[in-house]
Structures are given as structure tokens and as C-alpha cells.
N, C-alpha and C positions, 0 to 999 in steps of 0.2 A: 504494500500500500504506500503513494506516494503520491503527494500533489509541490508541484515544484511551482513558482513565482519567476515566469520568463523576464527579461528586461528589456526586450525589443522595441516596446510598444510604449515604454515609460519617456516622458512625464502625461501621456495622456492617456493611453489606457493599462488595466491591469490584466496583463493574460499569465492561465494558468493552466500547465501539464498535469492531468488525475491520470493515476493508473489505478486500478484493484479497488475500486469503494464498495464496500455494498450498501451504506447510506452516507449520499453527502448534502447536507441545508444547505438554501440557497436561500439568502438574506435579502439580496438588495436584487434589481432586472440585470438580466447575466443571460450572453447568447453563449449555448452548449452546443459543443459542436461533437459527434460521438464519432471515434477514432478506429472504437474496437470491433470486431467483426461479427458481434453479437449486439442485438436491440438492447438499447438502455431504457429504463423505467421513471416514467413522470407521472405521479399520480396513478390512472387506471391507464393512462397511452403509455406508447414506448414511441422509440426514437431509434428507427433504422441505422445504420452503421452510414458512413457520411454526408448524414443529414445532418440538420440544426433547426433549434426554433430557439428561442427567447422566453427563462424562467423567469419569473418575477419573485417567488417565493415558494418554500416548501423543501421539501426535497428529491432531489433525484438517485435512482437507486440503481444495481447490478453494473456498475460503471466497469466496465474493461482498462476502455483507455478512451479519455475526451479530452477537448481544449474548452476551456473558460475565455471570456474575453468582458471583463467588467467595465463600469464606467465610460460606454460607449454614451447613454442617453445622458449625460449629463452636460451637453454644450447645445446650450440655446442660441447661441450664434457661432454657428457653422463655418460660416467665412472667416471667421478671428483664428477659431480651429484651425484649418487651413492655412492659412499663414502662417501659424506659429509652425505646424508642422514642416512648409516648406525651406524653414530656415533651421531643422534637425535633421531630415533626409537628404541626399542628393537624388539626383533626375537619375531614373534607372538606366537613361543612355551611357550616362558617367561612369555605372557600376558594371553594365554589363555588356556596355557597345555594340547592342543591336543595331545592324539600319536602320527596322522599322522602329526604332524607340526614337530616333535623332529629332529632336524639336519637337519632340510631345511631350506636353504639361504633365510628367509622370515622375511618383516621387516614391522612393521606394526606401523604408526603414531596415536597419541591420536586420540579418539572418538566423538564423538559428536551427539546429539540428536535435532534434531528442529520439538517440537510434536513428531510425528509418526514417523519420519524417520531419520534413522542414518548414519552418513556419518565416511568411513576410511579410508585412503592413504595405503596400502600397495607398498612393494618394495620387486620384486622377483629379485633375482640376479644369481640364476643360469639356467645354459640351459643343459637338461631340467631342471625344477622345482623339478617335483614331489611331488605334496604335496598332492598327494593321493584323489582316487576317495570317493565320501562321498553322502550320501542321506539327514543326520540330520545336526542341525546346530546347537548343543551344547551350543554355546555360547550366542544363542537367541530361547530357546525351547520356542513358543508362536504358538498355530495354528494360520493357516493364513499369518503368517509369509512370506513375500515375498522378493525378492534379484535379484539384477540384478548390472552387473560391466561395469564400463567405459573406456574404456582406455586411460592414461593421456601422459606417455613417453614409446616410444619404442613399442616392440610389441608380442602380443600374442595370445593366442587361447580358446573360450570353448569347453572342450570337454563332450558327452556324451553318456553313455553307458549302453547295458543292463544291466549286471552284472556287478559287482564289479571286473573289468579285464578287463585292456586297452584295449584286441585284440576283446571286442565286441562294438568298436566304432560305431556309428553309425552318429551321428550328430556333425561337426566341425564347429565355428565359428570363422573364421579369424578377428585379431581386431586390428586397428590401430589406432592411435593417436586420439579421438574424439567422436570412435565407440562404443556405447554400445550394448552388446548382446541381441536378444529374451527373453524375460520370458520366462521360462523353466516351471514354477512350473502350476499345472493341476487346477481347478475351487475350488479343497479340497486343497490346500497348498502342494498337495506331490510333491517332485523333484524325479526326475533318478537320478542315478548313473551319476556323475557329476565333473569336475575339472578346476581349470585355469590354461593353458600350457606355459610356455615362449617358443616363438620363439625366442627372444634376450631379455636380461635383461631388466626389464620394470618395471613401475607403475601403477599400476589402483587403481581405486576408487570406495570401496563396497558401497553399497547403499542397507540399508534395511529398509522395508517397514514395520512397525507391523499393529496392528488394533488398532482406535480409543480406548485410555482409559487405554494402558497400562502402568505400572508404569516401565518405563524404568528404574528406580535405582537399580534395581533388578537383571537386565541385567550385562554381561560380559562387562566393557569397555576397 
């Protein structure tokens, strides 16, 4: 049993690693995000494995392994948020020299690794975004490699498409405050043609999954 206090997201949010609870209180609204490969318990529902909703109070039970992410709702003025955050992150082009990242309003907090999976805070600030439809993921080429995003403030969208061109949308996932999107990626690790969209300037939180054993020092952080 163990709940660890990440620092990635400090001085504005408070996220936390649970592994093994069979009951943990939740005091204050707090988006759970469940990790482990088995349904976690809220009240009479459960919470599919990388899903999330938004506790307000009680407790949640048979935890595996989840991420906590507290004191998202407490900024009544979003845009201060935002600013202040853009003068703690650098622009993800800095960090990770994508093309498609070059002059987009994208800001991406340090990294972090617990085992297998990696936790980021990105901050999109423009509407739209644009940060380009994409299949690979460069900055984590490992087969198996899996990915799914949360949304922490504000709001936005996954989108997905045949081809590499907006106009062959086919799949939108609306996402608000709490919401993480479907795994997208197929039994072999491939993804679509894929992007995250701001409907309003927002943050979300990546979350990548690799396979047991890999030497993440190796990885982009």
C-alpha cells in the first residue's frame, strides 16, 4: 500500500500515485483516474481501468493503482492560471523538438515516471490549438507503447482521423474537466491519425503506459 505526493504539477495542482487501497476518503473534489486493470469502486458504481470521473466526497474502494489530481476547481480565473503556469513550463517544442509542436501555444510541465507509466501536465493556450494530427510518438518510440489524456482545466477534444487531414474526421471526443478519452490505440500499439483540440484554453494530463522492463532514462523527459 502506497500513495506517493508527485511534484510535477506543484505550485498548482496536487497529484497523487495510490497503489493497493482497499478504502481511501476523499475529502475535498479530486479527478481519479484508475490505473489498475481491474474496476475500482465508488459508492454502488465502479470505474473501468483508464477511465476517470470527478469524486467530491466519500470514498473510493479496491484501488489497484490510480492517479489523484486535486485542487484543479479551485481557480476562478483561469486566464491568471495560465499565465502563471506559462512562466513555470517551457513550450513543448523546447522540450521535445517536434515540427509539429514549432509555434504552438503548448506548454508542457516536468515529467515523471512511476514504473511503467508517465505522467505530464500540458497547457494548451490557444483556440484552436493545432498541434497537428500525428500517428508516432517520437518522444516515446517503444512498441506497445500506450497513451490516453485527462482533462484537468477547461476544455477540449480528441480528435480522429483517416488520413493525415482534418476534413477526414471521423471520431470526436468531447472532454471536460475529469474526462479521460477511449484508448484509441488497436491490440498491436498502432494509433490513427490523431490530435488534442482546444475548445477553450485548457490542461490535460498525458499519461503513458510503456511495457514492463523498460529503461525509461532513455526516454524524452
Amino acid at each position: 500500500m502506497s500513495i506517493d505526493i508527485l511534484d510535477i504539477a506543484e505550485p498548482f495542482f496536487c497529484v497523487k500515485h495510490v497503489r493497493n487501497q482497499r478504502v481511501l476518503p476523499i475529502n475535498s473534489k479530486t479527478i481519479v483516474l484508475n490505473l489498475g486493470e481491474t474496476a475500482l469502486s465508488i459508492q454502488q458504481q465502479t470505474l473501468p481501468s483508464l477511465q476517470s470521473c470527478v469524486v467530491v466526497s466519500g470514498t473510493i474502494e479496491n484501488v489497484e493503482r490510480a492517479v489523484l489530481v486535486e485542487r484543479f476547481d479551485q481557480y476562478p480565473d483561469e486566464e491568471s492560471l495560465f499565465n502563471k503556469v506559462k512562466e513555470h513550463w517551457p513550450s513543448a517544442y523546447e522540450k521535445r523538438g517536434e515540427e509539429r509542436l514549432k509555434g504552438v501555444e503548448h506548454y508542457m510541465s516536468p515529467k515523471t515516471f512511476i514504473d511503467n507509466v508517465g505522467l505530464t501536465l500540458y497547457h494548451s493556450g490557444s483556440v484552436p490549438l493545432n498541434v497537428g494530427l500525428h500517428k508516432e510518438h517520437p518522444f516515446c518510440p517503444v512498441p506497445g507503447f500506450r497513451e490516453v489524456h485527462t482533462q484537468i482545466v477547461g476544455f477540449g477534444k480528441m480528435q480522429q482521423c483517416l488520413q493525415k487531414d482534418i476534413n477526414t474526421l471521423y471520431l470526436e471526443e468531447p472532454m471536460a474537466p475529469g474526462a479521460t478519452h477511449k484508448p484509441m490505440y488497436d491490440s498491436q500499439g498502432n494509433y490513427p491519425w490523431h490530435q488534442y483540440e482546444t475548445i477553450t484554453p485548457a490542461i490535460f494530463m498525458a499519461v503513458e503506459i510503456l511495457p514492463e522492463g523498460v529503461d525509461t532514462s532513455q526516454l524524452i523527459q
